[in-house]
C-alpha positions as CSV (number, residue, x, y, z in Angstrom):
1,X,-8.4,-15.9,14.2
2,X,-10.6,-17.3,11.3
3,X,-8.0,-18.8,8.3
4,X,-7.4,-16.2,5.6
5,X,-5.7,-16.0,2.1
6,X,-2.2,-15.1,2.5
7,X,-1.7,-11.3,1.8
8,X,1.0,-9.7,-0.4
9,X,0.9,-5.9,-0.3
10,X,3.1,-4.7,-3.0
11,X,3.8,-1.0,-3.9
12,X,6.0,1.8,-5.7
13,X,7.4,4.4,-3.8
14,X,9.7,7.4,-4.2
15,X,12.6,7.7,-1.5
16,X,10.4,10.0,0.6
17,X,7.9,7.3,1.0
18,X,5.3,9.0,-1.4
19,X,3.0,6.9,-4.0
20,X,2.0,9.8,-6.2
21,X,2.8,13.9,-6.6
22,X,0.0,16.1,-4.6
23,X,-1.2,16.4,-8.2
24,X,-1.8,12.5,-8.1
25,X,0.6,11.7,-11.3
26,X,2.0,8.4,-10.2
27,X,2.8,7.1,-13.3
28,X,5.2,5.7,-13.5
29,X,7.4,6.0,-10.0
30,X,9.7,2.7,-10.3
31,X,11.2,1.5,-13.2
32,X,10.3,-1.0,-15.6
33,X,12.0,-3.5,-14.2
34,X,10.0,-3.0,-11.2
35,X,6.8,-3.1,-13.4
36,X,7.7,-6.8,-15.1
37,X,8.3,-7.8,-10.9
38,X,4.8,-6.7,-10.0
39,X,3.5,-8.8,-13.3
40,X,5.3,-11.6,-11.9
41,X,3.8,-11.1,-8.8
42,X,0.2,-10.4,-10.1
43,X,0.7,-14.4,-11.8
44,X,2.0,-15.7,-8.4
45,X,-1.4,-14.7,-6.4
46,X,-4.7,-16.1,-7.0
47,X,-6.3,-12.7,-6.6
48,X,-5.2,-9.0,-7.5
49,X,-7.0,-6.3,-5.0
50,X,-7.3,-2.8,-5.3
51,X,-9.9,0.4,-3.4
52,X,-11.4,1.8,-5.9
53,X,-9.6,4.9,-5.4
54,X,-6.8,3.6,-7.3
55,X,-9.4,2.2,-10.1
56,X,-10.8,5.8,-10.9
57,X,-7.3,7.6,-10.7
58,X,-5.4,5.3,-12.8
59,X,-8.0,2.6,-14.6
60,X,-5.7,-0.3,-14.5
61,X,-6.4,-3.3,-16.6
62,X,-4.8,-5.6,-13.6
63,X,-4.0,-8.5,-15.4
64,X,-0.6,-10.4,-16.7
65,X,1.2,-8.8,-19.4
66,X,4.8,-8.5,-18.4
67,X,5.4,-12.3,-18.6
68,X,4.1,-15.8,-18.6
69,X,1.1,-16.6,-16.7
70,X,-2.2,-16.6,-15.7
71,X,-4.8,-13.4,-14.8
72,X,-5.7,-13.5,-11.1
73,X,-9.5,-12.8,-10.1
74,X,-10.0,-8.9,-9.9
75,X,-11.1,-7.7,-6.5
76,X,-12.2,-4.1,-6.4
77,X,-12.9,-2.7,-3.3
78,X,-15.5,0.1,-3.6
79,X,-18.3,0.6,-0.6
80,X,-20.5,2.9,-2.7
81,X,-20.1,1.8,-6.2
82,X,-18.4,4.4,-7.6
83,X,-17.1,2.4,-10.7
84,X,-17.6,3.6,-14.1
85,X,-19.3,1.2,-16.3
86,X,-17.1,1.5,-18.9
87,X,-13.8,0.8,-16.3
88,X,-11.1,-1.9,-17.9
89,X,-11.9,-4.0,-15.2
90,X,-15.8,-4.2,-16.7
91,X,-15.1,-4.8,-20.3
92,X,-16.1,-8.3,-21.5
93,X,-12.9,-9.9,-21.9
94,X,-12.3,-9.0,-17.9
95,X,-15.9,-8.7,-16.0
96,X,-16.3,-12.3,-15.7
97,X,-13.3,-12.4,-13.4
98,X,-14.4,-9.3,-12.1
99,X,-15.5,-9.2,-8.2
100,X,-16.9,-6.2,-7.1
101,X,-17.1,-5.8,-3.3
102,X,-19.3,-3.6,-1.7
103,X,-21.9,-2.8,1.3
104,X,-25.0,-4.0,2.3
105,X,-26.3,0.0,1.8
106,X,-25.3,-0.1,-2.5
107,X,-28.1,1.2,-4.6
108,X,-29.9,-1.7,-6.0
109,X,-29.6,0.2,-9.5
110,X,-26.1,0.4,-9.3
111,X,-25.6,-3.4,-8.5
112,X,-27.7,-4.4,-11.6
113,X,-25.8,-2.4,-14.2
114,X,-22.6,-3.6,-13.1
115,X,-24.5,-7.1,-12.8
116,X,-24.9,-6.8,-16.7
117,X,-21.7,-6.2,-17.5
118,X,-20.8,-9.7,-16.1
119,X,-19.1,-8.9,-13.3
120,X,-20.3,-10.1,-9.6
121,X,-21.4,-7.8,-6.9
122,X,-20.4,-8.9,-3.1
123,X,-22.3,-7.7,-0.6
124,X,-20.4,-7.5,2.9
125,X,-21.3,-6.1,6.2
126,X,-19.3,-2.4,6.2
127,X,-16.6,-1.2,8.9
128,X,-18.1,0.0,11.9
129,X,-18.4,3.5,12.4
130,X,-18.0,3.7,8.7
131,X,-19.1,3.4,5.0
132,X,-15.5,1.1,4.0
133,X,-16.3,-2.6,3.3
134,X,-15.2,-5.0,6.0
135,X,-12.0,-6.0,4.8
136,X,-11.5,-9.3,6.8
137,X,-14.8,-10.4,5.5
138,X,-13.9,-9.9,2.5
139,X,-10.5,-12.6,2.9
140,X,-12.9,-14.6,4.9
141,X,-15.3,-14.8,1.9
142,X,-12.6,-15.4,-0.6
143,X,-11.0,-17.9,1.7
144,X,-14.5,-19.6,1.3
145,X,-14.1,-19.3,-2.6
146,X,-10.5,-21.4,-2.0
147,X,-8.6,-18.0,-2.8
148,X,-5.4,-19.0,-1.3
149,X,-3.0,-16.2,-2.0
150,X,-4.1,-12.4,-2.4
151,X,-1.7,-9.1,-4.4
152,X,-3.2,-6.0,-3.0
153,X,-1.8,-3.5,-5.3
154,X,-3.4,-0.1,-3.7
155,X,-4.3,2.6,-2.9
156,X,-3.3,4.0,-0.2
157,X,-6.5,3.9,1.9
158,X,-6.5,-0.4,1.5
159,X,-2.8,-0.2,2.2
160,X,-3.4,1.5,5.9
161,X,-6.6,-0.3,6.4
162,X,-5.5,-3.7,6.1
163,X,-2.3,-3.1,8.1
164,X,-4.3,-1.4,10.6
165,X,-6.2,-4.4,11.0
166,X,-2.9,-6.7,11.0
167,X,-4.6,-9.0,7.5
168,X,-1.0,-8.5,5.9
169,X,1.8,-11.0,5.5
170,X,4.2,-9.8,3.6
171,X,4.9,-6.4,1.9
172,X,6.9,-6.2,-1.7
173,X,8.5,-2.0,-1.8
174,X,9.8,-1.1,-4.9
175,X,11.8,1.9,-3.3
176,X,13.0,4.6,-6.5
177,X,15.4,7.1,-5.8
178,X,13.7,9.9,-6.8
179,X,12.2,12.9,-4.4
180,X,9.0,13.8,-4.6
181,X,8.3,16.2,-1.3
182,X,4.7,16.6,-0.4
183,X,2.5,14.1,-2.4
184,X,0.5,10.9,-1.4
185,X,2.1,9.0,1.4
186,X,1.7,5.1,1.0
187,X,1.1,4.4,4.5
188,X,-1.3,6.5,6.6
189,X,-2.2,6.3,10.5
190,X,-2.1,3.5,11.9
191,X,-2.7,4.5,15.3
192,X,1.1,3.9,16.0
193,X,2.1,5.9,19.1
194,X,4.7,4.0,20.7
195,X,8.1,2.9,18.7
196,X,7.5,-1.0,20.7
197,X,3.9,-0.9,18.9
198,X,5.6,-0.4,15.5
199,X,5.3,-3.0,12.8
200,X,8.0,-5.9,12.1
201,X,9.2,-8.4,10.0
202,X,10.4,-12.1,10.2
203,X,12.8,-11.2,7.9
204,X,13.6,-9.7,4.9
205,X,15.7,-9.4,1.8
206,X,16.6,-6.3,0.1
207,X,17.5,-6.1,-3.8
208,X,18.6,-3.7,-6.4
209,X,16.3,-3.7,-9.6
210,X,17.2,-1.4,-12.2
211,X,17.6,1.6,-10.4
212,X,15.2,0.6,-7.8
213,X,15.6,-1.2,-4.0
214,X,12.9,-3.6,-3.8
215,X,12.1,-4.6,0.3
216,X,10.5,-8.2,0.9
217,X,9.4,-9.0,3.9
218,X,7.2,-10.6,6.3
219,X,5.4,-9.3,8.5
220,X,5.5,-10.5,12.3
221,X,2.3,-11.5,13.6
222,X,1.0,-8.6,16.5
């Protein structure tokens, strides 16, 4: 297996294991003692990655406020450039750490404009059998940029898809006890259909934040 950054997935869920209402509201599910640990965590990593779902839904600015530290590069994920100019992410105190990954099939046009706002375009091969960017040549290329350490943050599309493909190394669940009932699950198929296939950890450690249960674990290599 080709050397990757080490990956952190870290997500806020309700009991029920839902990231947002069916409406999409997710804001905010964990408390705000869970928000300062995912700022610690963002200043931890050397790079914060999110779909772009998660980018048109809620905006985020996905640097360090919470507490002391630096920003981490920004890694959007986002096979048919769907950004809006104008996203947090693109203004000019954040495009030039800004990475915008995409396919090989983006429209030139869109490139260019988000080109101008400073921020750089990646071009990667795509998934086979579909339009998603290839995630493990995406580590593999930030690998290559010395990217040692990587916070994916969401959605829940790049939460399934990269442990699907078995690129995550340890998971960070801020668990709330609230109820939601149907809504957005954080974890979706994972072609799962035998209880000995099932994910594990290494270990873990379990802690009460606020009011939330925060799970850290790592993940046993499959």
């Amino acid at each position: 297996m080709p050397t990757l950054p080490f990956v952190t997935l870290k997500f806020a869920i309700s009991l029920d294991g839902r990231l947002a209402t069916r409406t999409g509201d997710s804001q905010w599910i964990s408390s705000d003692d869970s928000l300062q640990l995912a700022h610690q965590l963002r200043a931890e990593h050397d790079a914060i990655l999110v779909g772009i779902g998660t980018v048109l839904a809620d905006n985020p600015r996905l640097n360090v406020r919470r507490v002391d530290g630096r920003d981490p590069l920004r890694v959007i994920v986002d096979g048919s450039l769907q950004i809006a100019i104008d996203a947090n992410v693109l203004r000019p105190e954040a495009a030039p750490r800004t990475l915008i990954a995409t396919t090989t099939t983006a429209a030139a046009t869109r490139i260019a404009a988000i080109q101008k706002s400073g921020a750089e375009v990646l071009l990667l091969p795509n998934e086979p059998h579909s339009q998603r960017v290839h995630l493990e040549a995406l580590l593999m290329e930030l690998h290559r940029r010395s990217i040692k350490s990587v916070l994916v943050e969401g959605g829940a599309g790049i939460i399934t898809a990269l442990l699907a493909a078995r690129l995550v190394n340890r998971m960070v669940v801020a668990i709330a006890p609230k109820i939601i009932g149907q809504g957005l699950e954080a974890i979706g198929d994972l072609g799962i259909t035998k209880l000995r296939d099932a994910l594990t950890f290494i270990s873990f450690q379990t802690a009460r934040l606020g009011p939330d249960m925060i799970f850290d674990g790592l993940l046993k290599e499959q």
